[in-house]
N, C-alpha and C positions, 0 to 999 in steps of 0.2 A: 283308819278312816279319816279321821281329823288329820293327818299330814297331806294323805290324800288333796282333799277340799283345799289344804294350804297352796301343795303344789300348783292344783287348779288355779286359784284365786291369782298364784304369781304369775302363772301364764298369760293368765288375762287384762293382769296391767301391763304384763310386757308387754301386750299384743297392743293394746291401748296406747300405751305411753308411745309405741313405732308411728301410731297412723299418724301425729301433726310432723312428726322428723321425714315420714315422706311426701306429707301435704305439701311440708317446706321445698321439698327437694325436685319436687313434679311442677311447681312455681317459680322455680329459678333456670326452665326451661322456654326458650324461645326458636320455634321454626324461621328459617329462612328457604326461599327458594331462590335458586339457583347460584348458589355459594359449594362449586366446585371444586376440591383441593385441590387440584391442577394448575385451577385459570388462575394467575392476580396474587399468587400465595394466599386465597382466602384460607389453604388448612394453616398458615401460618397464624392468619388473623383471629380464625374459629378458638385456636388454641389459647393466643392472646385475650382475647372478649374471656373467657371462661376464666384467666387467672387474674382479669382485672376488674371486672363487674360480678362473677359468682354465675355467671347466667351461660348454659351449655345450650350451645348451638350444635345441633350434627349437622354434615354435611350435605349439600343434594347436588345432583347433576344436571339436573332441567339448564335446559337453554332459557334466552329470552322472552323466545315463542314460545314455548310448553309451559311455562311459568305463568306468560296469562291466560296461557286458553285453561290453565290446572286451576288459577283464580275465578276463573268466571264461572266453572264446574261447579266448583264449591261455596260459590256467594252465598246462598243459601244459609252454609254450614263451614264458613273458614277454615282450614286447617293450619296455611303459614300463621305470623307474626310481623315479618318483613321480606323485602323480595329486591332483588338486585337486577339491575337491569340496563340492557345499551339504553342511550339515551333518547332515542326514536322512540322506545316502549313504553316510555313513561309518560307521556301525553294520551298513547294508547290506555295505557292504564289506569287513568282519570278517567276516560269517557267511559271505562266498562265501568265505573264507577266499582272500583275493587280496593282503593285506596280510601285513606282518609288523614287529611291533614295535619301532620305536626313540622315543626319548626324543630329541626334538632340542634344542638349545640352551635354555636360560632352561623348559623345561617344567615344573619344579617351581612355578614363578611361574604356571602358567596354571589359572585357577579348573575346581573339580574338576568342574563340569556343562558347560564347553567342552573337555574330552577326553576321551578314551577310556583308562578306569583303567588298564589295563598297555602304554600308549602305542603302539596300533593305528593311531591317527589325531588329528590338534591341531588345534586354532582355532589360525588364521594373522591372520584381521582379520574382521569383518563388516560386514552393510548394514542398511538399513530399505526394507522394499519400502514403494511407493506410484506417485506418478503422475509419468513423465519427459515434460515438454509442452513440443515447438515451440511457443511464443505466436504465431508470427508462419502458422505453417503452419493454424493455427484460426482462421484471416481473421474476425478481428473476434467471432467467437460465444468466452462466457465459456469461464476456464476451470477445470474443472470442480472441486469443492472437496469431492466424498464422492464412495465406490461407488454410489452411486444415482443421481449424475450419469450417469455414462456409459450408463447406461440410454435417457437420456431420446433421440426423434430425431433433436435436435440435432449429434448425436455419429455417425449413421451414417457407418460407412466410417472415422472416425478414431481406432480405439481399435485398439489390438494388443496379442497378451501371447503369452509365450513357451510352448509346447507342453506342458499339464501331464502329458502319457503318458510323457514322458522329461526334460525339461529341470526342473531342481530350482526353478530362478526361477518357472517355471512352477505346479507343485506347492505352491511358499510364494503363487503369489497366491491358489490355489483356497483354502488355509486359511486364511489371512488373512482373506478377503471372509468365509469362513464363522465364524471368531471374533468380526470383527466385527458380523454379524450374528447370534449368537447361539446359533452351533454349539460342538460340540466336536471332539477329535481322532476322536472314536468316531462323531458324529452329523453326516453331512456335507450334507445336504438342505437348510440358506440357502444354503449357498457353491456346490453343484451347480444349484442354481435359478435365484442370478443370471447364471451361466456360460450356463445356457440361454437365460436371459430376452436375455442380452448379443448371441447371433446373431441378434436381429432385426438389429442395428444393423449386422451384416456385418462381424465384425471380422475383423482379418488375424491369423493364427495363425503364426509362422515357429517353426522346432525351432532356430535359431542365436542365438548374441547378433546383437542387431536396432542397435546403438550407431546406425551408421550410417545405416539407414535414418528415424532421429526425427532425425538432425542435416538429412538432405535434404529432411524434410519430408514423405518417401512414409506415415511412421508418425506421425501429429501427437501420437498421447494413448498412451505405452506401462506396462503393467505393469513397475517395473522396481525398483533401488536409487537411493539418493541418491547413491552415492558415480560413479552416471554421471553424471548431472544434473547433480551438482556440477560433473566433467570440465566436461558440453561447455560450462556456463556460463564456467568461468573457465578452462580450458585453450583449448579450441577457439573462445570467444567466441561462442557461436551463444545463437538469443534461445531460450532454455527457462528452464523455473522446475521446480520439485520441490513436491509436492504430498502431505501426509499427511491423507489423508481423514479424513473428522470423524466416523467411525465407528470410529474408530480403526484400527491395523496391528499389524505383525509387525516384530520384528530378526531376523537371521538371518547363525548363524556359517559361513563357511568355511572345510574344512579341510583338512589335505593328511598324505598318508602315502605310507610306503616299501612297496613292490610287491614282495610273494613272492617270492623266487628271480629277480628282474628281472636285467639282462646288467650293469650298472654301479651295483653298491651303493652303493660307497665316494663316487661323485661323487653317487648318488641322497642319501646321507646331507648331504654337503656343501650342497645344494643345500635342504634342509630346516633345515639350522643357518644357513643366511643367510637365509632368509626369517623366522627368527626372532632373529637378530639388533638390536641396538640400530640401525643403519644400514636392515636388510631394514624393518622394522617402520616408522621415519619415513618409507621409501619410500612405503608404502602407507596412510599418513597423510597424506601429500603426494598420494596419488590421491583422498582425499576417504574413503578408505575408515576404518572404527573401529577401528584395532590393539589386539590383544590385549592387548597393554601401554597403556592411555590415556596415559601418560606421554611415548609417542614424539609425541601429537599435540599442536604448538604452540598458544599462545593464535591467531595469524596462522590458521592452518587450521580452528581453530575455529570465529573468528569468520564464516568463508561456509556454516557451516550453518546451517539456520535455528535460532530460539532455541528453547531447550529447553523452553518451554513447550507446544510443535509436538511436542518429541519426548517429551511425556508422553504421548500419544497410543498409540505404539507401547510392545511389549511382548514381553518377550527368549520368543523359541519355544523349545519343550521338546524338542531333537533327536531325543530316543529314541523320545517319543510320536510325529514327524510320520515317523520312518525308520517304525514300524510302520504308520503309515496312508496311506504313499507308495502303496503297491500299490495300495488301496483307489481311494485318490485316482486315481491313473492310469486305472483300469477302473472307477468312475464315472463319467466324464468321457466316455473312449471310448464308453460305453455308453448314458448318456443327453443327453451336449452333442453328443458326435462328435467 
């Protein structure tokens, strides 16, 4: 009987002594939304944050849209920590009032039209949209070197772009085609015309990062950034090229902010001070992506983008102007592409 009671008694400190080891370990947890492994090597970065702060991030898929409409759901009752976002969203993401202010690492260092003045929301790194092309999936027909290509027949069935009613990638190509055709952020009638003109051609429309599908070949010609193109040329080795249309494009920052009243600040905090980090920032220079800081990106990673005479082409977006004409943008689309 007395060994009994013993046994018991050790059970119960074991049981005891476990709860603060998983207090600890459910505390070194911070949500992110929409930190996709696909897009940006976030699963590289997810990886990294976890071996350099303690703090495990899993991964989610949410777009930029479903990100805020998933914050505004849950204002009430938070779920993320932090949330990553185009940079149009993030003004959005103020007014829903779903953020709340911190100033993370090195923010004094970041130029004052890539943040949010009482530190809402920061540029973490950007891209340049244009064209991510399987060569080898375009069986011999060219490939394509303006917006007005992918018009032509030749293209039916092989062109895709990401959902402009919700995905932000989506959203920067409607304005993009429509700058470079001769619109503005107020007058969107080129860039809704070619998006029309472009369903003869049957394109695929997916609401996800599409990475994979232009590595298999099911997506040959996608709206997208350089800094994937880059990936899957020199990370993954697969035959694609990167393409800035001769009508020129768009850069576009993404940026990330701490979540209203979110379950885990202090890791949500931590997890924004490493991605701006001297280490966070080479990370995502080494993804092919533009860091905030230029200084993290080596000559070595430089030299695989194309030359900079390519990227005069492109032209830094005005966050504030495309957050106010995201709406628009989205219900033009719906309205008259579908």
């Amino acid at each position: 009987m007395n060994r009994r009671r013993l046994l018991q008694a050790t059970a119960a400190l074991g049981t005891a002594s476990s709860i603060p080891r998983l207090s600890q370990a459910q505390s070194q947890r911070a949500i992110c939304y929409n930190c996709p492994p696909e897009w940006a090597d976030w699963g590289g970065m997810l990886k990294l944050i976890g071996q350099r702060t303690g703090v495990m991030v899993p991964p989610d898929n949410k777009n930029s849209g479903q990100s805020l409409a998933a914050l505004i759901a849950e204002k009430a009752n938070p779920v993320a920590d932090v949330t990553y976002l185009g940079g149009q969203v993030g003004p959005q993401a103020r007014a829903a009032e779903v953020l709340t202010p911190y100033r993370p690492a090195r923010w004094n260092d970041v130029p004052a039209g890539m943040k949010d003045p009482e530190g809402y929301w920061t540029t973490i790194h950007s891209g340049t949209l244009g064209l991510f092309v399987n060569t080898a999936a375009l069986r011999g027909k060219p490939v394509p070197a303006s917006w007005k290509d992918l018009l032509k027949p030749e293209y039916k069935g092989l062109v895709g772009y990401l959902n402009p009613a919700s995905a932000a990638v989506g959203q920067v190509g409607v304005i993009a085609v429509n700058l470079a055709l001769g619109g503005t952020y107020d007058q969107l009638d080129p860039g809704i015309a070619f998006f029309k003109q472009l369903q003869a051609n049957q394109p695929v429309v997916p609401t996800q990062t599409a990475y994979a599908r232009v590595l298999s070949g099911e997506i040959p010609i996608l709206l997208d950034y350089d800094f994937n193109a880059y990936r899957a040329k020199y990370t993954d080795k697969a035959p694609v090229s990167f393409v800035i249309p001769q009508e020129g494009t768009q850069q576009l920052p993404y940026v990330m902010g701490l979540v209203a009243r979110g379950p885990n600040p202090e890791q949500g905090r931590r997890v924004l001070d490493f991605v701006m980090s001297d280490e966070g920032q080479r990370h995502w220079a080494n993804a092919f992506l533009r860091p905030v800081f230029p200084a993290a990106m080596s000559d070595e990673v430089r030299a695989r983008f194309l030359p900079d005479a390519e990227y005069a082409r492109a032209k830094p977006l005005d966050v504030f102007k495309l957050s106010a004409a995201a709406k628009v943008i989205g219900e033009r689309y719906q309205k008259d592409v579908g």
